[in-house]
Each structure stands twice: as structure tokens, then as C-alpha cells.
C-alpha positions in Angstrom: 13.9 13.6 4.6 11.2 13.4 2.2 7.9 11.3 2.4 5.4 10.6 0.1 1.9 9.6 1.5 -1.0 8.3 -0.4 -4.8 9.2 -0.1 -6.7 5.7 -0.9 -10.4 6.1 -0.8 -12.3 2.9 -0.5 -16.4 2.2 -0.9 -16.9 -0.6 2.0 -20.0 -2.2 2.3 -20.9 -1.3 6.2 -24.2 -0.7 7.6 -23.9 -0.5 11.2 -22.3 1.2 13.9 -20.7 -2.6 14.1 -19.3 -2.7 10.5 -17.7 0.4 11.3 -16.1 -0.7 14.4 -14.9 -4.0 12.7 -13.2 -1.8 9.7 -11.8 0.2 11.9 -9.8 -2.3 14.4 -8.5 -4.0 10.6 -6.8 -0.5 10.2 -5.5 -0.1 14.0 -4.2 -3.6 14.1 -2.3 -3.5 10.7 -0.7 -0.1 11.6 -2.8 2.1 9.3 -3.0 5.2 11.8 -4.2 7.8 9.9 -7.8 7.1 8.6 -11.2 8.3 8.4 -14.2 6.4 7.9 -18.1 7.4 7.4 -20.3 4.9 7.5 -23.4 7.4 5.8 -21.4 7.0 2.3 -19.8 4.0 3.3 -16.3 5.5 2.6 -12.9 5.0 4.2 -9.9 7.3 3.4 -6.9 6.4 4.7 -3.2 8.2 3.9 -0.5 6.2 4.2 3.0 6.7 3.4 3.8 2.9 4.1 1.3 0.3 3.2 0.1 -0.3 -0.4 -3.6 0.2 -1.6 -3.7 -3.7 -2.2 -2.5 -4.0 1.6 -4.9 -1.6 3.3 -7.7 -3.4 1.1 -6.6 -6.8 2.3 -6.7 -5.4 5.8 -10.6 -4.5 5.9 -11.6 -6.9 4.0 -10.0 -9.9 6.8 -13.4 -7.8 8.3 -15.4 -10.1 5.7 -16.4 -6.3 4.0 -15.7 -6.2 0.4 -13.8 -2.8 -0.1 -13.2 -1.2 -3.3 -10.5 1.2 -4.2 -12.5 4.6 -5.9 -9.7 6.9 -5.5 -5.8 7.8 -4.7 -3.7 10.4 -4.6 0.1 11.2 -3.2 2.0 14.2 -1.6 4.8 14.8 -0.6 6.4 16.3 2.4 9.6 17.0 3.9 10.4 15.7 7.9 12.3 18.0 10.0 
């Protein structure tokens, strides 16, 4: 079986140890698993192979964050 997942980078307006927290518990709670965020360049990169840009956007900003798509990419990979 073959998978494509997409790399979505997103500027997000945190500036706290809070903010990050918030943004963060958005992801866990809509199933976005795999994601990194740094608060220094107020970045979070997710890869997804389910949920759209438009969703995972939606999803931090229910935080009250605006979050703005910079970047995305796809690969794919094959499941054993």
C-alpha cells in the first residue's frame, strides 16, 4: 500500500510557553500526530497523510492563533 504524506509548514503567531501548549492540544485533539512546533520562529510543521492544509489550519486557529500556511510538500511511501 502506498501513502502519500504532506509537509505543511505554518507561521503561528505564539509567544509563550502557553501559546505553544494551546497549538499543540488543537493538533492532539484533531488527530494530527505527527508535528513539530518551535515557538523561537513561531513555526509549526506538521506531516499528514490525512487531514488537509485548510484542516490542520482550522485546527490551531480554534486556539484563537492566526496560522498561515508558508510551505508544503508530499512523499510518498510504501506500508508493509
Amino acid at each position: 500500500m502506498t501513502v502519500t504524506a504532506n509537509t505543511l509548514e505554518f507561521s503561528v503567531n505564539m509567544t509563550c510557553g502557553k501559546c505553544e501548549r494551546r497549538v499543540g492540544e488543537a493538533l492532539n485533539n484533531h488527530d494530527i500526530g505527527e508535528f513539530s512546533i518551535d515557538l523561537n520562529s513561531q513555526k509549526v510543521v506538521v506531516v499528514t497523510a490525512t487531514k488537509t492544509a485548510d484542516e490542520v489550519r482550522e485546527a490551531i486557529e480554534k486556539t484563537g492563533k492566526v496560522a498561515v500556511l508558508v510551505g508544503s510538500g508530499s512523499s510518498t511511501g510504501k506500508i508493509m
